[in-house]
N, C-alpha and C positions, 0 to 999 in steps of 0.2 A: 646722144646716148640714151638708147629705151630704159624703161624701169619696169620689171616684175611686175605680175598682178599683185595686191594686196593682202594681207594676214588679215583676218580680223582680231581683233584687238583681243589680247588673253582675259580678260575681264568679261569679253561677251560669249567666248567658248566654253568658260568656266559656270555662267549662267545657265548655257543652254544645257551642261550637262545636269545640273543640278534641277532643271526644269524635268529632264527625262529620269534623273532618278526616282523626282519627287511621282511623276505619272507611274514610273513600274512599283516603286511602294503603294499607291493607293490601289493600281489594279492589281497587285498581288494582295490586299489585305482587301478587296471584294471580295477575291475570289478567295480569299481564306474563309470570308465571312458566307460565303454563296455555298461552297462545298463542303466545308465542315461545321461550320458553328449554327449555319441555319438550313444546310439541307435536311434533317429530320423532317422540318416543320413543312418545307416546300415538298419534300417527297411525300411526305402526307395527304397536303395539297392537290399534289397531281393525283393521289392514289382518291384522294374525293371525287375528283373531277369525274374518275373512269368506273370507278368501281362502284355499285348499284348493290344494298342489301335489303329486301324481299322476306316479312317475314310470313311463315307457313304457318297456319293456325292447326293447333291439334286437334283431334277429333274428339268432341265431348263425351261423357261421359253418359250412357243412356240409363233411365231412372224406370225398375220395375218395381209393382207388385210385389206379394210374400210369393206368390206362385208362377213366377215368371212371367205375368204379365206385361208386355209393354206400354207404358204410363209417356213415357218419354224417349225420342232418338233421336239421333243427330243423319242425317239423308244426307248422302254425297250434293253438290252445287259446286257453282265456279263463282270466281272474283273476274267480272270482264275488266280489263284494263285497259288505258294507251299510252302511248309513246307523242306527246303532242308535236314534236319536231318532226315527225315523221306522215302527220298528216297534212295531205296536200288540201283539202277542201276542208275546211272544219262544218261550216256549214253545210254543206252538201251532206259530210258522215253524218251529223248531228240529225239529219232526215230520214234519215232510213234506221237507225239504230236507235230512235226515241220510237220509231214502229214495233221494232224487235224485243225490245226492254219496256216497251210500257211505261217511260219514261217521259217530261217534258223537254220537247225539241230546246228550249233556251237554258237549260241547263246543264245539260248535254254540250250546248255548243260554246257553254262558257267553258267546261272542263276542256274541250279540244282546242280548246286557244290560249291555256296557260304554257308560262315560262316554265318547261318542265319536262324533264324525258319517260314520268313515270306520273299516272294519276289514276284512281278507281273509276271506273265508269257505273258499275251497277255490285254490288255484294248478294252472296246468296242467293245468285238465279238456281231454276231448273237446271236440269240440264240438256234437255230441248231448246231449252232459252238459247242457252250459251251456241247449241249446235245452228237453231238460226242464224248467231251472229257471224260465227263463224263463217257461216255459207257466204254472207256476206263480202267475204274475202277483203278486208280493208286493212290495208296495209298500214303498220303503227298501232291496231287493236290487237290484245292476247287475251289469254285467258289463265289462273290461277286455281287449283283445285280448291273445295274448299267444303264446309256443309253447312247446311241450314235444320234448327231444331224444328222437330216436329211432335204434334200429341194427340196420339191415335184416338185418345177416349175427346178428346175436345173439352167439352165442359166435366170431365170427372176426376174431380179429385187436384180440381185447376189453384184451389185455393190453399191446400198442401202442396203439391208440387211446383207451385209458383210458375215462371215465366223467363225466357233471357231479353237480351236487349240486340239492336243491331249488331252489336259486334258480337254477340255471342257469350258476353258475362252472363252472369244471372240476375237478376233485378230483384226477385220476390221469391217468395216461398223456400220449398228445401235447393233449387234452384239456386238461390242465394245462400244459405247457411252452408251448402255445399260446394263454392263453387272453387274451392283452392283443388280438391277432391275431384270433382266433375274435368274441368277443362284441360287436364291434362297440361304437358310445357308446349309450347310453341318450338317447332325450328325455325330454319332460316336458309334463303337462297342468296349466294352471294356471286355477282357477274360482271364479267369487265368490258366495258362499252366506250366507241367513240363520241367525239361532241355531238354528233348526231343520233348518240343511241343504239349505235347496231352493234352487233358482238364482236371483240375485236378476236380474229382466230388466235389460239392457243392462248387467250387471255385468261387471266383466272375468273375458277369455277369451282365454285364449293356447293354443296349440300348436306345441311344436317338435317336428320327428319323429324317432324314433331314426335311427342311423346301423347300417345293419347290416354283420356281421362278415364281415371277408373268408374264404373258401374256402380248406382245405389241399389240394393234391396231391401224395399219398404216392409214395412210391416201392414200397411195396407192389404186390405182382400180386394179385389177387384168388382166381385160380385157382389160383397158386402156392399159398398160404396154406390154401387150402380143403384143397388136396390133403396139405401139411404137414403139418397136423395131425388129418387122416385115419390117416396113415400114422404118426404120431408113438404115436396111441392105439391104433393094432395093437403098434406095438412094445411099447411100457409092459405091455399085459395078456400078450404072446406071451412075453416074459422076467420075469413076474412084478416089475418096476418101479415104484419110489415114484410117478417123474414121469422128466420127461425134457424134454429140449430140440431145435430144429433150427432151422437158419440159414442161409440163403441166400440170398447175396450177388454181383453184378454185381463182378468183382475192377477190372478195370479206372477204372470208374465211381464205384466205394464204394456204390450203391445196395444196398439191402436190400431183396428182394425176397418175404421171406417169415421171419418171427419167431417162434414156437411154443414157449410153456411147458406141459406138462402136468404137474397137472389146470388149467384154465383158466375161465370163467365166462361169462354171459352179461351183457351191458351192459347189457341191456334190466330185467335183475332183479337189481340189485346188491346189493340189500334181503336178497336173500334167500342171497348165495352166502359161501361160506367165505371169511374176509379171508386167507388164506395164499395165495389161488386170484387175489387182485387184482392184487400187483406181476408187472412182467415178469421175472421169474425169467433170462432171457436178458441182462442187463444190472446188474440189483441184484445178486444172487446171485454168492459167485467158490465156486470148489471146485480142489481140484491136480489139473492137466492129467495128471498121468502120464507115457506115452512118447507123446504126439503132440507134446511138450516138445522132444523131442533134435532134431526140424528145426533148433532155433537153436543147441544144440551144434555141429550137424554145419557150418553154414553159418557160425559164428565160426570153427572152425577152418579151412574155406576159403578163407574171405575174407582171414583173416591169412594165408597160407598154410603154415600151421605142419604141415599134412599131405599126404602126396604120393598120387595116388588111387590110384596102383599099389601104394603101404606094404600088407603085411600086420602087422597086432597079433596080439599072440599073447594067444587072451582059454580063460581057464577058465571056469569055471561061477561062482565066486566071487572076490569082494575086498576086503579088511578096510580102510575109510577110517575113522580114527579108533577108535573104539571096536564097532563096527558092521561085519558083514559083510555086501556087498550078492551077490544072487544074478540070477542069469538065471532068467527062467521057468520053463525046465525043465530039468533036470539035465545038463550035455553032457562030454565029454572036453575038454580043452582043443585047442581050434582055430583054425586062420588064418583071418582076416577082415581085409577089406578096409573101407573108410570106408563104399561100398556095401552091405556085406556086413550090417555093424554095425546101417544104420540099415534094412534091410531083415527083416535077422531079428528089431529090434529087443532088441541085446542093452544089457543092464545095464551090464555088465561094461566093454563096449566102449565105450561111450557116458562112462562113468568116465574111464577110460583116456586119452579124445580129449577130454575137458573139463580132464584134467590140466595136458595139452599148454596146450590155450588159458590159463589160470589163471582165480581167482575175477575177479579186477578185468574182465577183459577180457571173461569171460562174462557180467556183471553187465553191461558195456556196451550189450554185445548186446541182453539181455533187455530193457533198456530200449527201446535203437531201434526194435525190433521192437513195444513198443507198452505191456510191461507198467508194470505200478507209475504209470500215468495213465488219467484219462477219452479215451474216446476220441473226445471230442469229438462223439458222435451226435447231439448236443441232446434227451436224456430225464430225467427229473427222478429221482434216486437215482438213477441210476447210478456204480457200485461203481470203484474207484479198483484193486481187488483187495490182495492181498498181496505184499509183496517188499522182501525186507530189504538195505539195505546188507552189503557184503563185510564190513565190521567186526562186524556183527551175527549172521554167520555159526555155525552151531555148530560144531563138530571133524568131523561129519558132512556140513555142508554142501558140498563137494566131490564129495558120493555122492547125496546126496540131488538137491540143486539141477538138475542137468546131466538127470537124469531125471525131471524134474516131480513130484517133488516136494519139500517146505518152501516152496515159493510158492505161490500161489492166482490165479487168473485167472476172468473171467465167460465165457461162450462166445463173448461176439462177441468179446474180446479175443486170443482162441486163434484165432476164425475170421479176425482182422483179418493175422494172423501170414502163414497159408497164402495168405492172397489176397494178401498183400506179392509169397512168394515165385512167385505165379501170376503175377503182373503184372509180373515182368522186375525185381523187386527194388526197387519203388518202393511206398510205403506210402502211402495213398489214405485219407483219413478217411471213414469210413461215414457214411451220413446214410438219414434216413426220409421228410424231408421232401422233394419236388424243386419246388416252390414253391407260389404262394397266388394266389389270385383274388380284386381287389378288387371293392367294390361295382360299379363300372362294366363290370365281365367281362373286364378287363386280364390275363392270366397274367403273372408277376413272378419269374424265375427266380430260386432262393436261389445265395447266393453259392456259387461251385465250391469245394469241396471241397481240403482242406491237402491237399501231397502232399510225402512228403518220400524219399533215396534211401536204402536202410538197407544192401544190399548190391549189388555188381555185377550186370548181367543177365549174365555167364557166369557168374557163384556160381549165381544162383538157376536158369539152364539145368542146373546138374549138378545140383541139389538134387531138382529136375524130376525127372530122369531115373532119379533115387534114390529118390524118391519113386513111381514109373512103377513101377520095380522090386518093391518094398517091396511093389507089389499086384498083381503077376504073378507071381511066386514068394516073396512075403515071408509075413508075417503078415495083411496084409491081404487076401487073393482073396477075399472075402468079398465085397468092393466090387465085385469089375469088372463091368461093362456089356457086353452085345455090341456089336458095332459100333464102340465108343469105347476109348481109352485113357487110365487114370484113374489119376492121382498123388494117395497118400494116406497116413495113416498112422493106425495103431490106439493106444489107448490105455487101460491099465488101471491107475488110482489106486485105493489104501486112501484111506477117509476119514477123516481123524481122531476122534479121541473126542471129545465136546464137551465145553469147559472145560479141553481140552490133555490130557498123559499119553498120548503116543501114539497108536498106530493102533488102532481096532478093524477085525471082520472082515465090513464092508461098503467095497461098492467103487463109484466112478463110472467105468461104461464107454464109450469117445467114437472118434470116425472121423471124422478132418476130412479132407478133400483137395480136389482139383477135373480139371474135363474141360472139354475133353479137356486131354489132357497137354501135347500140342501149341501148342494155340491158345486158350487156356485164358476159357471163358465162364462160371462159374460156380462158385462155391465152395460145396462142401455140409458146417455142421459139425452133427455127428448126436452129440447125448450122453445116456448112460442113467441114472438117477439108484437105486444099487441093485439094479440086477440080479441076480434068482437067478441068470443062466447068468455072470456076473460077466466075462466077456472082451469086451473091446471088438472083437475081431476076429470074435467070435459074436454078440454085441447090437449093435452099433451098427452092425457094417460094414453086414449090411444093409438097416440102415434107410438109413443113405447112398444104398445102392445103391438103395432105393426111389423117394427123393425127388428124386437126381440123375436117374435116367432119365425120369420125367414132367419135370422141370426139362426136360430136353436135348427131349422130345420137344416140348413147348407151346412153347419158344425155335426151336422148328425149326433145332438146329443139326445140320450135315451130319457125319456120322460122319468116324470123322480113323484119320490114320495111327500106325503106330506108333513111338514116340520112344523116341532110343536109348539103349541099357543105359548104364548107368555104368561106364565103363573099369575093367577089371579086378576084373572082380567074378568069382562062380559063376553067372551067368548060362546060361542053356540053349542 
């Protein structure tokens, strides 16, 4: 009798289902885990994989003149790119398109062999450049719109305006303080590519388009500046000079109309100039004023009226403040002087004397108001705060030093912001560079007016004038005057310290600030020599003053003036 094939035993039926339960629970809680709880992160994933974003650079922002000059612009260029999966020769490309780009062949053919479907090849060509490469026809290479700044003037006005960097920031000058302003926002191109790189059709495609940078207008003259620093680099070589400075400023206004450090550089090659040549030396830089200093002696002890302008001082040649004896320029018998007298012949002595009167605290006041020991609020990036010590800080010689410029330090616009106080009827005007911006839509946006604040009376700063008038009709300054005009100013000759302290040594800064006319006063010229062989500011700088004020007065076309009167009780003629 046959028997049946066999059962398997209910124990091992029972296993196997439970083996196939156990496999559909795990692969249905993959796939719970695959599809819901972690596909975000893998559809993310894949959307990295394909999708490619490209950002567009906005077009900067171009930096003019008060009169529409072009200072700065941003020129259309291209960003050459490639696609390295897509090139077949890297070496082979890398030979012909280090011809193209002016480029090194091995750097070049390192970028066409990276792991990558996207890498710059060159920034900021021509766009000749680009169209070379193009011609080229190499498949995998693109090309990106994009621009490169440019600075028509080259060397003018390179030390205001500053500089950008490869990508297009700004590095230095208004260039940088500007550049949220300037560079406008960036858009962005977004494309969807296979592992190879090519475009997948109907893949997504987005474009947002930059936002380009609004426009600065300078308070700059174009012509003013041209001619500044014309006349600054006669001076420098004519007195044998390190460098030197000059500034010229709208007093009323606080406009700057003309900024000049020499040696200075060209924008367009920054690559290649001395980094000492790049800051503005007119703002970062302080040095001791000297005697163009004693304006605020002379105008603290008026103001308080601690002197009568008819007093005669009785001044010698020298006087021992503290341990130190200070001396007058040049040897004289002792003499009557008057307050005019004093800041005319610019005596040492005298200027001691009527600082006595005033005291440290009160002149400390002064110096303040007047503008030192703070920014002056220009809006440039380093600019110098200068030197100036608390009354407490003082040395035993400070009473002889101070009052005569020097143991303090100032930048030149700080000294120029002094004179154009007292040219403006005694009111202090914050200086500015900028006089506003143009948005995308071609709006002009006037920057906010300028702080002004009152530091002394306009009858203080009328005598001051008038002592100042003096000081360069028969003072130390004739050096300065102009035909036609009448010019309030004053000379100035500082020792430079040693570096690292220990006194003076025997190099000097020579300087001439003043302004014209005396009268009705349009412009402030401050002229400073840095090292001069002929070492007198009444020799080096007065006339460069008098160089750059007369083109000033003639391109402002302002009408020649009268002459304004002597300071009471003086040796006038």
């Amino acid at each position: 009798m046959s028997r049946g094939p066999s059962r398997p035993p209910a124990g091992r039926v029972g296993s196997l289902f439970l083996v196939m339960i156990l496999a559909f629970v795990m692969l249905a809680g993959r796939l719970f885990q695959l599809q819901l709880r972690d596909a975000p992160a893998y559809a993310a994933l894949a959307r990295d994989q394909r999708v490619r974003t490209v950002a567009l650079p906005a077009t900067r922002g171009a930096i003019y003149d008060r009169e529409g000059s072009e200072l700065a612009l941003s020129l259309p260029a291209a960003a050459v790119f490639a696609n390295p999966t897509l090139i077949r020769d890297p070496a082979g490309a890398a030979v012909v398109l280090a011809r193209a780009l002016d480029r090194p062949r091995r750097e070049l053919e390192e970028a066409l062999a990276r792991d990558t479907t996207f890498t710059y090849l060159a920034r900021r060509v021509d766009p000749a450049v680009a169209r070379k490469v193009e011609a080229l026809d190499i498949d995998g290479v693109g090309f990106l719109d994009e621009s490169r700044r440019s600075y028509p003037g080259g060397e003018l006005a390179s030390q205001v305006v500053g500089f950008v960097g490869l990508d297009g920031e700004g590095l230095a000058g208004l260039e940088l303080q500007y550049e949220e302003a300037l560079s406008g926002r960036p858009g962005e191109m977004i494309v969807e590519q296979d592992p190879l790189g090519n475009p997948i059709p109907q893949g997504e495609t987005h474009r947002t388009p930059p936002v380009p940078g609004a426009d600065l207008v300078l308070t700059i003259d174009r012509d003013l500046q041209f001619y500044a620093q014309r006349a600054l680099a006669r001076a420098v070589k004519r007195n044998g000079a390190k460098g030197g400075t000059v500034i010229v400023m709208d007093p009323s206004s606080g406009d700057v109309l003309a900024m000049a450090s020499s040696p200075w550089f060209d924008a367009n090659r920054v690559g290649t100039a001395d980094p000492a040549t790049l800051r503005n030396r007119a703002l970062t830089d302080v040095y001791e004023p000297g005697s163009v200093n004693k304006v605020i002696t002379v105008s603290a002890a008026l103001e308080e009226g601690l002197v009568d302008l008819s007093e005669e001082f009785h001044i010698p040649d020298n006087l021992r403040v503290g341990p130190k004896v200070f001396h007058d320029a040049h040897p004289h018998p002792p003499v009557a002087m008057t307050l005019g007298d004093i800041l005319a012949q610019s005596s040492n002595v005298g200027s001691i004397k009527v600082a006595k009167r005033v005291g440290k605290h009160e002149l400390d006041r002064y110096l303040r108001r007047f503008g030192f020991g703070r920014r002056t609020g220009i809006g440039f990036p380093g600019e110098s705060v200068g030197i100036l010590p608390t009354p407490d800080e003082w040395w035993a010689t400070g009473m002889g030093t101070i009052p005569i410029g020097q143991g303090v330090a100032v930048t030149a616009q700080q000294i120029a912001d002094v004179y154009a106080t007292v040219a403006n009827g005694g009111v202090w005007v914050q200086p500015r560079l900028v006089r506003g911006r143009v948005d995308a839509t071609g709006t002009f946006h006037q920057e906010a007016p300028p702080a002004r604040r009152r530091v002394i009376t306009a009858e203080t700063a009328r005598t001051v004038t008038s002592m100042l008038a003096y000081a360069v009709e028969v003072g130390t300054g004739t050096e300065a005057q102009i035909p036609g005009y009448w010019v309030a100013g004053k000379t100035g000759t500082a020792r430079k310290p040693l570096e690292g302290g220990g006194g003076y040594g025997d190099q000097y800064v020579a300087s001439f600030v003043g302004f014209a006319p005396a009268q009705q006063p349009r412009l402030v010229v401050a002229a400073v020599l840095d090292e001069p062989d002929t070492v007198y500011g009444s020799v080096a700088a007065a006339p460069l003053f008098r160089d750059v004020a007369r083109f000033s007065l003639a391109k402002l076309r302002v009408p020649t003036s009268t002459r304004p009167p002597a300071p009471p009780s003086t040796r006038s003629p």
